[in-house]
N, C-alpha and C positions, 0 to 999 in steps of 0.2 A: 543667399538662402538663410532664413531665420528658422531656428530650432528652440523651443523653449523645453528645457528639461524640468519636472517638476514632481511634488508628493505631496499628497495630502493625511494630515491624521488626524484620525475623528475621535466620535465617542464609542463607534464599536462599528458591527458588520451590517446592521440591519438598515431595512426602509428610512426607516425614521429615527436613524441617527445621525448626527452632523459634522462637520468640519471643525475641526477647534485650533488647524494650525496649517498652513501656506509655503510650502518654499520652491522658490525656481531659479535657475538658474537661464539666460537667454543668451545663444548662441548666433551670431555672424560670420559667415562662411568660416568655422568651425574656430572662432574667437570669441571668450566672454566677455560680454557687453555690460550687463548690469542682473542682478539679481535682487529677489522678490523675497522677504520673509516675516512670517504676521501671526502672533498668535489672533484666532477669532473667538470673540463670546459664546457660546452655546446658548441654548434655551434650557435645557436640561444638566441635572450636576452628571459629571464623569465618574466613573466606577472607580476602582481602588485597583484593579487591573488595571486599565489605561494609563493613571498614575503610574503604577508601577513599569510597566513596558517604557512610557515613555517620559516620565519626568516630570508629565504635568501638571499640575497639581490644580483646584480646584479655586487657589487664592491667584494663580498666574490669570486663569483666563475673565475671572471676574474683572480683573484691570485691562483687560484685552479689550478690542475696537469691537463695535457692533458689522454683523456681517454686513449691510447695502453699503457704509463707506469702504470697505474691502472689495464687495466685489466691482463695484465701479474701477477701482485700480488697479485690480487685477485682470480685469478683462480687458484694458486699457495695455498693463503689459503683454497680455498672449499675443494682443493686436488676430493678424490671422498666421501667424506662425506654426511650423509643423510642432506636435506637441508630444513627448516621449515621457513616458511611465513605462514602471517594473508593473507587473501584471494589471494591465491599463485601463482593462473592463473597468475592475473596481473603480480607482478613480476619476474615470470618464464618467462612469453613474453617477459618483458623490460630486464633483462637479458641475455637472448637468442640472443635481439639485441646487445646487448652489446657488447657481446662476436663475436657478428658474428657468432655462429654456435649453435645447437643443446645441450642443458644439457641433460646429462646421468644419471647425480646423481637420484636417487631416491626424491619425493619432497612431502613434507610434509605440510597440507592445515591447522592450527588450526581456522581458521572461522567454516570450516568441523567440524573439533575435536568440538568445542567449541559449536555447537548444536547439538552434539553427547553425551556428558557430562550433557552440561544442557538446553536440546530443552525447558524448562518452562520460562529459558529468555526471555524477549520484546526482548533485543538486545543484539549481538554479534560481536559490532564492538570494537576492540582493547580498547580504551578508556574507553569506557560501562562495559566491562568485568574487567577492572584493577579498576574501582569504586565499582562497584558490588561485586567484590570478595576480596575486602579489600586488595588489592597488593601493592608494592609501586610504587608509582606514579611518574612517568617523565614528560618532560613535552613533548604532543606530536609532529609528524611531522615533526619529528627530528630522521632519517635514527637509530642510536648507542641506543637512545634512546627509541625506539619504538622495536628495537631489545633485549633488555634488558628486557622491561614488556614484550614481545613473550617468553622467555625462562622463567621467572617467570609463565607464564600463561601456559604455557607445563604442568609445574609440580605440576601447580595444575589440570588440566585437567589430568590426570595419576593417581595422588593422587583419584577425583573422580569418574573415571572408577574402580578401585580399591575397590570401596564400593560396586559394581556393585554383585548380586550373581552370580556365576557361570553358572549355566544356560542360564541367558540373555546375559553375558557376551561373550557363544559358539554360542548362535543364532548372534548377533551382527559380531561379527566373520565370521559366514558363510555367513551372508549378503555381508561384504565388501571383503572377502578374495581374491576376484578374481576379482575384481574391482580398489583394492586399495593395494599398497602396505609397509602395516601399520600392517604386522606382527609382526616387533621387539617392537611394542606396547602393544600388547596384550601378550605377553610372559611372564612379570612378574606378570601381573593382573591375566589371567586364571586362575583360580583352580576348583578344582574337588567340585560339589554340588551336594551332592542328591537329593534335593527338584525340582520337574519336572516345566518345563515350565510352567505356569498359565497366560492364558492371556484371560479371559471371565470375561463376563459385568455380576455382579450375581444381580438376580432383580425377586423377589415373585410374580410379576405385568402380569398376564395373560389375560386382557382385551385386544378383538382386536378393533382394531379403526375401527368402525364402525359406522356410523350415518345418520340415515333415510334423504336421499339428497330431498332439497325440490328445482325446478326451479323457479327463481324469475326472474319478471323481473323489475329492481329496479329505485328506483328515486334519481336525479341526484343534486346534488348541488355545488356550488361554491361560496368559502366563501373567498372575499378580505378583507383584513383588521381588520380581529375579533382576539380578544385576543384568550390565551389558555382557560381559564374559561369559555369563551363564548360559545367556539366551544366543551368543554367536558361537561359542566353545564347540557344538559339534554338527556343524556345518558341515559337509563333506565336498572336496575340492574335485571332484568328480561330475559336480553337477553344478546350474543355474542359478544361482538364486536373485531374488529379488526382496530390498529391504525399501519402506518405507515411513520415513521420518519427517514432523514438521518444523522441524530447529536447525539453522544451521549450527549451530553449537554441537549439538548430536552428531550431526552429520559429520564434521570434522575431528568428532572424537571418533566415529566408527572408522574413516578412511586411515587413522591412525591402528585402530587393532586388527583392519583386514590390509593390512600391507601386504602381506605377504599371496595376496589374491589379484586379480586381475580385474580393478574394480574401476566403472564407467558412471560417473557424476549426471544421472539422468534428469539435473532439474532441470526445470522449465523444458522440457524436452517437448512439447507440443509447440514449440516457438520456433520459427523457421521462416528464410526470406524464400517462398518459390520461384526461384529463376524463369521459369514462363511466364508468368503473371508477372513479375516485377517486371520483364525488359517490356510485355502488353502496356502496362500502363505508362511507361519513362517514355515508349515509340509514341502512344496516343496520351497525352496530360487531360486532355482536355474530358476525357476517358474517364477521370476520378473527380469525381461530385466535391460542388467548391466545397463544402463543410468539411472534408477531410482532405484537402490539397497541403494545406500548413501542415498538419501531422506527416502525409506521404513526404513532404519535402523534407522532413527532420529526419523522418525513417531514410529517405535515401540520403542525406547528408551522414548520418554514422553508418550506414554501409560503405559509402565512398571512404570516407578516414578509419573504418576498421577491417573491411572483410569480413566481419563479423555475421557470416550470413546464418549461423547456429544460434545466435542471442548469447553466447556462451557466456558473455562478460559483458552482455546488456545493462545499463542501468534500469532504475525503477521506470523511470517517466517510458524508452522506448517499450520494454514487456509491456504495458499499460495504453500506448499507442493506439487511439480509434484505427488508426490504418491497419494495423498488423494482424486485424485478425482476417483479412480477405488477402493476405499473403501468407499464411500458415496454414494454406490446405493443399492437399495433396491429392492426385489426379489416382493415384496407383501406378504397377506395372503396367508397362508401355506406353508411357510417356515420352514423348522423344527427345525431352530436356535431360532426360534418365540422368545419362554420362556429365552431365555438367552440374549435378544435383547437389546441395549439403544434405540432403540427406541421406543419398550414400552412402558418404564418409560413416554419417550416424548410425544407419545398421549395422555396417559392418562392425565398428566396433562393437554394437549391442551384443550381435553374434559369436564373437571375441571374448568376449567377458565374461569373468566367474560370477560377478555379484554387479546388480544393479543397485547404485542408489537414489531416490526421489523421492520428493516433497510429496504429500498427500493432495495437494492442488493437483502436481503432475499426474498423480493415478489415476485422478477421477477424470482429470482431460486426457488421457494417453488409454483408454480400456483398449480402442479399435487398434492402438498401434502393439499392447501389450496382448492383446488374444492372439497375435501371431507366433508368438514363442513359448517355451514349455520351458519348466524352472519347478526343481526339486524344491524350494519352499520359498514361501511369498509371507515377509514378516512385518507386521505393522507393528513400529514400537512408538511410544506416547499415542495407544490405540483410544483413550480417553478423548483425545481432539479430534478424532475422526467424524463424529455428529456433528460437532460445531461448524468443521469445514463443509463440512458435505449440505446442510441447511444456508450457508450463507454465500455458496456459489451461483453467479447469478451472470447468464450471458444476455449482455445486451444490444440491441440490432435495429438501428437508426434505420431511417428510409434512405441514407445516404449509403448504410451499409450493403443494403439492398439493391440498388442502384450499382453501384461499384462491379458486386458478383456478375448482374444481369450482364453488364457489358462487355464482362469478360467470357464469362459461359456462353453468349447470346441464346438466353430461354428468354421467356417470358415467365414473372410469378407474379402475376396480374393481382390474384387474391392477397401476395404477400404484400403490395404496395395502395392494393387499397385499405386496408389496415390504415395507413398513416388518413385515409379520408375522413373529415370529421361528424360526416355521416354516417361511417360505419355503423353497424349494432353488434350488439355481445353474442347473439344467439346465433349470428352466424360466425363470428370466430372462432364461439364454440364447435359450429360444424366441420368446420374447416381446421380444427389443431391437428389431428393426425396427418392431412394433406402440408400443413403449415412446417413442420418438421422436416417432412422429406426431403421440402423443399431450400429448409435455412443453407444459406452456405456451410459447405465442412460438415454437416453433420450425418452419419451411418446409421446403420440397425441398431449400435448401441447407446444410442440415445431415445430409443421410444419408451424408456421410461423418464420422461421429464415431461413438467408442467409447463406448457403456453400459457403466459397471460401478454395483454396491450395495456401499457401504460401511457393513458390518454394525458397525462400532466408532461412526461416528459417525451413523448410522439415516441416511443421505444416496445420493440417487442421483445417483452423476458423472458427467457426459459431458463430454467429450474430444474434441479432433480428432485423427482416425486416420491421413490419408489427406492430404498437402502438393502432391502431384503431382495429385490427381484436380482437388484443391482448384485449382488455380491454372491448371487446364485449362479450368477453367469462365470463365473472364476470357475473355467471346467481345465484349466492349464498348469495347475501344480500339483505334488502330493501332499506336500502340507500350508497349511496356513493356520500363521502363527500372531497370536493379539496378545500386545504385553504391554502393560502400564503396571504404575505401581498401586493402584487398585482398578480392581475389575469390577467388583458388587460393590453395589450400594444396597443398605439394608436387606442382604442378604439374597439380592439380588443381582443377574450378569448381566450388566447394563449395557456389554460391547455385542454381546449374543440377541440382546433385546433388540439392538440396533439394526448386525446384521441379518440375522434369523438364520444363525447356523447353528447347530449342536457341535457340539467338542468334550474336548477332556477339559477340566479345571483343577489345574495346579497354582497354590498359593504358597507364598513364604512371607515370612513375617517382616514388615518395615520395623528397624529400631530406630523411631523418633524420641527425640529428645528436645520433645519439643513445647512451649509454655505459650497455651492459648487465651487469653487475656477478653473479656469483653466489657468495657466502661460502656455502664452504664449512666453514669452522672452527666453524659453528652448529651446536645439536641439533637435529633435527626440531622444526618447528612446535610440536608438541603434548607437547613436552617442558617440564617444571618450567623447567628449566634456561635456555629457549631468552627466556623476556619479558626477562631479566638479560641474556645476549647482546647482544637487540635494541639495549637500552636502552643498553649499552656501546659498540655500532658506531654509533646515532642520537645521540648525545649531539654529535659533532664534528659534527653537521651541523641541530642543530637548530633554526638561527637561519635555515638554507634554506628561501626562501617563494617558490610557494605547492609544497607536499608531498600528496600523495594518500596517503594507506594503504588497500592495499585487503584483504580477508581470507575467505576460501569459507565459514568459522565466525564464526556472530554472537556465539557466548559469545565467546570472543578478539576479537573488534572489541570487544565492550563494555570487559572487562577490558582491552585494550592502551590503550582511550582513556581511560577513567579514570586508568589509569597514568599517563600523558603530560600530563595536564592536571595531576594531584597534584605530578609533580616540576616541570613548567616553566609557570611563570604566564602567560607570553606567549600559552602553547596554548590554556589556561583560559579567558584572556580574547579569545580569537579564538572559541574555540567559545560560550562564553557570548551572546556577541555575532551571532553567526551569519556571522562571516567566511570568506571564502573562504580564506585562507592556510594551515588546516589542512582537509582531510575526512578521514573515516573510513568505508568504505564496502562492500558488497559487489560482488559480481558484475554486480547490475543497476543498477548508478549509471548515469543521464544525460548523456552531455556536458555540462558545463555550463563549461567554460574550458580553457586550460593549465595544467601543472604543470613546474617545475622536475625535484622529487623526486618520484618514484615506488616505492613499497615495494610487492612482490606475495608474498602471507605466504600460499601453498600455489596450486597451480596448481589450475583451477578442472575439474578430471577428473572428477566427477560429476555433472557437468550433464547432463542427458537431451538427446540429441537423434538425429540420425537413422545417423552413424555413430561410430568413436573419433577421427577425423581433426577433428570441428567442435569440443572443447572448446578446442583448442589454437588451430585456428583463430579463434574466436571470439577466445579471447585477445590472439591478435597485433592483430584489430582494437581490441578494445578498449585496449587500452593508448597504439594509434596513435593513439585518437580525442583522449587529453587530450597530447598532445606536436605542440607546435608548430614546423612544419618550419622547417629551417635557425639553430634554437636549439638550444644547449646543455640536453641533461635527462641524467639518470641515471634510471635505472631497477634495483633490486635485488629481484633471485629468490629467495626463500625456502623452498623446500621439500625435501626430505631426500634425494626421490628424483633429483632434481639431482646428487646427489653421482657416481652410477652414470654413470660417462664412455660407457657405453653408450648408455644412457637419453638423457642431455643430447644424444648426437650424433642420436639418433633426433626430435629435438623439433627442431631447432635452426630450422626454419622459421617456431618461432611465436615468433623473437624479430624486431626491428624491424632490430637487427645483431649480427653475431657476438656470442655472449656469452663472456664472461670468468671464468671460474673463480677462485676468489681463495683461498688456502690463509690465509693472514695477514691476519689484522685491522690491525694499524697500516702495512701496504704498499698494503691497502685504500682505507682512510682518506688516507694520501697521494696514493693515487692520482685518487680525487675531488676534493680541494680543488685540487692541481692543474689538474686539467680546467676544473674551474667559477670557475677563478681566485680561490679564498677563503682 
């Protein structure tokens, strides 16, 4: 059996960018034979990123071969050998171009493998996994190099299929067989187990969730500027409550001051493996639509190696799982899976508990499971991110997803499946969205206010929430509900009350910032050539400043400024390498997760969706307030072009923390910062 292990690195991600480097390694009945490694010429020069990632430089590949005498010898090495890539798609495409024409070889994904083996990983990118699994290390981004830890990382992904019992190992099997063609893998691991599949949640816990519903209709407040202590201090332990938070940082400073409460970790609390539906489709495989068999097989491989049937300690990839979400519905009472259920276990505790805590994702998906209980107050803290989240939740529903439900429920949603036809017309899915909803999987009465649309590019149907205000009208189960950020108005306005369209009381207390708002203007625009050399000119005096945020609305420029930063100053390198807090690099929707000294904002965040023009800016002043700890010294520097316009800036001046400063000179700048922070 011939196996070519291989990588390619190009000039970037797109269509029409190229190959500029080759390496493979070729494998005989699991013995290296000979290996392949080539820089190729481009047509086009490489960016200054590329370079940086991988070392190339722009003098290497000019002395480099012209692609036809490569690819002649490199197709020459594949021969027809099975061929194995870390996330393969990519470069099976850029090889395909390469070659000009069609691969036949059979092709091997271990990104695939590699959360097939071990779905309990955070991550599964080439690097992560040679750290994580004690492999030897190369260095990456380096074609030969990156092909080398791939064929070390096979054999250990083989090695831990191997541990696998036979059982799981024949289901696994029937999941991909027909999907994938990853026979010659499972041939030597198979063996014969007697011990039968077992895949049930076992739990004594026969309480149904049930609790005498009382309608309330509650009172309203908004709390700017109050500490955590202030706003948790008179809670009474007598009663319910419900907190929700979008940071885990927060989160685990609050489980810290309500210790002394009986308090239930409610995130991601709509994730859930349903034991009738999971054992439906493990008894029939053939049951779940090939596009989602590889995902079902990953989701049942970390069920088999955790029990994990709550997601409690999911990583990202399985929460995110196409499968999971046509196993995260729930039938209701009298179910006859009732007794074998997780979620059980989960009311019960719900029931049990003083205080719930959850993420804001989890609220807006948990309303139908949260109308069922009654809670003396319902508190939203970092109430500022509550717009953002709520605009950019978007449920998406393949025709595989749809397919999957049908065979389980055995209905017919005839109309929801010709949707995927590409006959369809708009006017009748306009007719059909009220019918459309009723009929999505999982979803209740509390979701008739959200938007259907079909998205003809990627054959998906989105739904959306529409409607914030009907949304948050519906919350007839607490006496209070409590919104607190550290600012609530913007220009004298309540931007959390405009959101949800409640009336309340409005209490303010005053932030003590100490804090120096900077805006150069001697910069280009952001998205100027010109302006990363500026940057890099005005950060230079200050970059021994810890800990530093950058934050940036563009993820190509967060990638490309942070590779910059880390190539000229090793301190960076080795703080990010390391996963230190002293530098981040981040977008819009960063976490709280500490303070920062330095503060960089490289374009103001103005295309963010939300309900009017007033919340980006808003949003903004909160955000920024949230990593600045009061009565310290921070700086904070504005980045954006449209700053320059003294109009503009006097019109914004609200979403700064204090008056901002205009700055014409660079070295009066510069003075003026180390000054302040005494450096």
């Amino acid at each position: 059996m011939k196996i070519v292990f291989f990588d390619l690195e190009t000039t970037g991600l797109n269509k029409d960018d190229e190959v500029i480097e080759i390496g493979a390694l070729k494998v005989i009945d699991w013995e290296v034979v000979s290996h392949f490694k080539t820089l190729v010429r481009p047509h086009k020069t490489i960016s200054r990123f590329v370079t940086n990632l991988t070392g190339i430089t722009q003098e290497d590949l000019e002395k480099a071969q012209d692609k036809e005498k490569i690819k002649k010898e490199f197709k020459a090495f594949i021969e027809d050998a099975i061929l194995v890539a870390h996330n393969a798609q990519f470069d099976k495409e850029f090889l395909e171009r390469f070659f000009e024409e069609p691969l036949h070889n059979v092709i091997v994904d271990t990104l695939e493998l590699s959360r097939l083996a071990f779905p309990e990983f955070s991550s599964h990118s080439l690097e992560k996994l040679v750290s994580t699994l004690n492999l030897k290390k190369e260095k990456a981004h380096r074609a030969f190099n990156d092909a080398s830890m791939l064929y070390d990382l096979f054999k250990k992904i083989r090695e831990e299929i191997n541990q696998f019992k036979g059982a799981h190992l024949k289901l696994i099997k029937e999941l991909i067989g027909e999907v994938r063609d990853y026979n010659f893998f499972f041939t030597d691991a198979l063996k014969e187990d007697a011990q039968e599949l077992n895949l049930h949640y076992n739990t004594e816990l026969t309480l149904l969730f049930q609790e005498e519903r009382k309608k309330i209709i509650p009172q309203v407040l908004y709390l700017e500027g109050y500490g955590l202590d202030e706003v948790l201090n008179t809670l009474p332990h007598s009663e319910r409550h419900l907190i929700v938070v979008y940071s885990d940082f927060l989160k685990s400073i609050l489980k810290e001051h309500l210790s002394h409460f009986k308090v239930f970790d409610a995130t991601y609390i709509e994730n859930f493996a349903c034991i009738k539906r999971l054992n439906y489709f493990l008894e029939h495989p053939k049951e779940v639509p090939e596009e989602l068999r590889f995902d079902f097989a990953i989701l049942t491989s970390y069920l088999i190696k955790t029990n994990d049937f709550l997601f409690e300690n999911a990583p990202h990839h399985i929460l995110k799982s196409n499968a999971l979400k046509n196993l995260s519905i729930c039938e209701g009472n009298g179910c006859n899976f009732e007794n074998d259920c997780p979620l059980t276990k989960r009311r019960v505790e719900l029931l049990k508990s003083d205080i719930l805590i959850m993420k804001q994702t989890s609220f807006y998906n948990s309303l139908g499971l949260l109308s069922q209980m009654n809670f003396d107050r319902i508190i939203f803290l970092e109430a500022f991110r509550l717009p953002k989240v709520f605009y950019s939740m978007r449920f998406n529903f393949s025709k595989s997803d749809i397919e999957m439900s049908e065979h389980f429920e055995e209905k017919k949603t005839s109309h929801l499946l010709t949707l995927f036809d590409n006959e369809f017309k708009k006017d009748a899915f306009d007719t059909w969205k009220k019918e459309i909803i009723e009929k999505m999987p999982g979803f209740s009465h509390y979701y008739v206010d959200k938007e259907v649309s079909f998205n003809y590019e990627n054959k998906s149907i989105v739904v959306s929430f529409s409607n914030p205000k009907n949304l948050f009208s519906k919350i007839d189960n607490a006496k209070n509900i409590v919104f607190a950020s550290d600012f609530i108005e913007y220009n004298g306005e309540n931007q959390i009350s405009s959101f949800v369209g409640l009336d309340g009381i409005f209490l303010r207390k005053e932030k003590d910032f100490h804090v120096l708002n900077l805006v150069p203007l001697y910069t280009h625009a952001p998205n100027a050539d010109e302006f990363l050399k500026e940057f890099l000119d005005t950060y230079d005096a200050f970059s021994q400043v810890t800990p530093a945020l950058f934050v940036f609305e563009n993820r190509t420029q967060l990638n490309l400024f942070k590779t910059e930063l880390r190539k000229i100053y090793p301190h960076i390198d080795s703080a990010v390498e390391n996963e230190e807090r002293s530098y981040e690099f981040s977008s819009y929707d960063k976490p709280v997760d500490g303070y920062y000294k330095l503060i960089f904002i490289v374009k103001l965040p103005l295309n963010m969706l939300s309900y009017s023009d007033k919340y980006p800016l808003y949003y903004l002043k909160n955000f920024v307030g949230g990593f600045i700890k009061e009565r310290e010294k921070s700086v904070v520097f504005y980045f954006d072009g449209r700053l320059k316009d003294r109009n503009f800036l006097t019109n914004v001046q609200d979403a700064f923390l204090t008056t901002p400063l205009p700055m014409e000179r660079k070295d009066a700048l510069i003075q003026f910062v180390k000054k302040y922070l005494s450096i």
